[in-house]
Kinemage of the C-alpha trace (Angstrom):
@kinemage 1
@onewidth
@group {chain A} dominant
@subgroup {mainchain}
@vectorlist {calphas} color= white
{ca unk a 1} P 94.388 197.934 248.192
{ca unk a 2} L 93.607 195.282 245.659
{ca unk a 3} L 97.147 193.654 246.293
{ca unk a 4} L 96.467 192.941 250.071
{ca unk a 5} L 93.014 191.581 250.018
{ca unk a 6} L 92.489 187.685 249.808
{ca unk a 7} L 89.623 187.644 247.819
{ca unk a 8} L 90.588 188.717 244.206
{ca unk a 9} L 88.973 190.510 242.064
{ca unk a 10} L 87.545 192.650 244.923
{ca unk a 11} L 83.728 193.440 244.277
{ca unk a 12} L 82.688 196.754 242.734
{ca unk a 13} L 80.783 197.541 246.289
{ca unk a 14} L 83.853 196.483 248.142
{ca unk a 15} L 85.755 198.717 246.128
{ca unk a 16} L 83.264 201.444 246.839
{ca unk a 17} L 83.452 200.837 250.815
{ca unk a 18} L 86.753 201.336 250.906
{ca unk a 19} L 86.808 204.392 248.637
{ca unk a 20} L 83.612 205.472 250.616
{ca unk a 21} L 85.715 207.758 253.522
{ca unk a 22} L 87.857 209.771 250.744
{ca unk a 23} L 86.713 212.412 248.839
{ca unk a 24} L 89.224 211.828 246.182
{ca unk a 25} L 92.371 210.054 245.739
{ca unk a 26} L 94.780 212.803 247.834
{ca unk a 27} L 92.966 211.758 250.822
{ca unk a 28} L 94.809 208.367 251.029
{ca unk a 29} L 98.089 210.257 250.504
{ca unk a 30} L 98.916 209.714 254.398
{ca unk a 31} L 97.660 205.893 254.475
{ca unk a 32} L 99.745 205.317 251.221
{ca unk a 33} L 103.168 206.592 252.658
{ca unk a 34} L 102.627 204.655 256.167
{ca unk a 35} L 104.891 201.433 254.853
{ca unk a 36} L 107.356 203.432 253.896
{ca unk a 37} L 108.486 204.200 257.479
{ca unk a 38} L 108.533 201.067 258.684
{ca unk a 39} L 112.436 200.475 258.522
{ca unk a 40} L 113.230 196.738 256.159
{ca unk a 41} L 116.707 196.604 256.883
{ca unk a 42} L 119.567 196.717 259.351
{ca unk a 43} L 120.868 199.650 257.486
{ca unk a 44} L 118.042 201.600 257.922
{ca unk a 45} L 118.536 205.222 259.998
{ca unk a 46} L 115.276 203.753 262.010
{ca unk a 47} L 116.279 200.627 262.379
{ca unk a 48} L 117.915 200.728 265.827
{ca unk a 49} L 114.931 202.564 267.216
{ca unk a 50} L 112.769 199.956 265.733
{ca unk a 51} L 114.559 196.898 267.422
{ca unk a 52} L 114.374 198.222 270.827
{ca unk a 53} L 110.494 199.457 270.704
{ca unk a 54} L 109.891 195.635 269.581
{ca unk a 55} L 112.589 194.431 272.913
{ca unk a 56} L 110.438 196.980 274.852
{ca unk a 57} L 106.900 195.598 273.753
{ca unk a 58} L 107.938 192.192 274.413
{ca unk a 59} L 108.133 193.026 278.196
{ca unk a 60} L 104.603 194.646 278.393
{ca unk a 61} L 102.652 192.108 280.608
{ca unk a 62} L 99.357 194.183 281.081
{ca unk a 63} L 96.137 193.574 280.010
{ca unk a 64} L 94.744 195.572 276.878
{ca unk a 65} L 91.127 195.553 276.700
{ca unk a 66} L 88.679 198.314 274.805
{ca unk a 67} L 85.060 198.820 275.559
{ca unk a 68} L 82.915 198.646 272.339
{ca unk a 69} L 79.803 201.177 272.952
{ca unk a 70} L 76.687 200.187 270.800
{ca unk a 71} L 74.125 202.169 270.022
């Protein structure tokens, strides 16, 4: 976490907030192994797959909104 944040060292209560929805440390096992399927090269099994989502996305011309309730 510390790596990607601007702001270095991160605050003890920052820390804290970000630790604050895991129990313990095998909580973040899914987050942590999320990067790793993102294929980095050419030669990557995903690769192809990857290329043509992105040629695919670039084509979507429709509005994406969300609706933010507040309590």
């Amino acid at each position: 976490m510390q790596g990607g944040c601007k702001i270095k060292p991160l605050a003890d209560s920052v820390r804290a907030a970000y630790d604050a929805p895991f129990p313990d440390d095998s909580f973040k096992a899914g987050a942590r192994v999320f990067p790793t399927l993102v294929p980095i090269s050419p030669e990557d099994p995903s690769a192809q797959a990857n290329v043509k989502a992105w040629q695919s996305l670039r084509k979507f011309e429709k509005t994406i909104s969300h609706r933010v309730q507040r309590q």
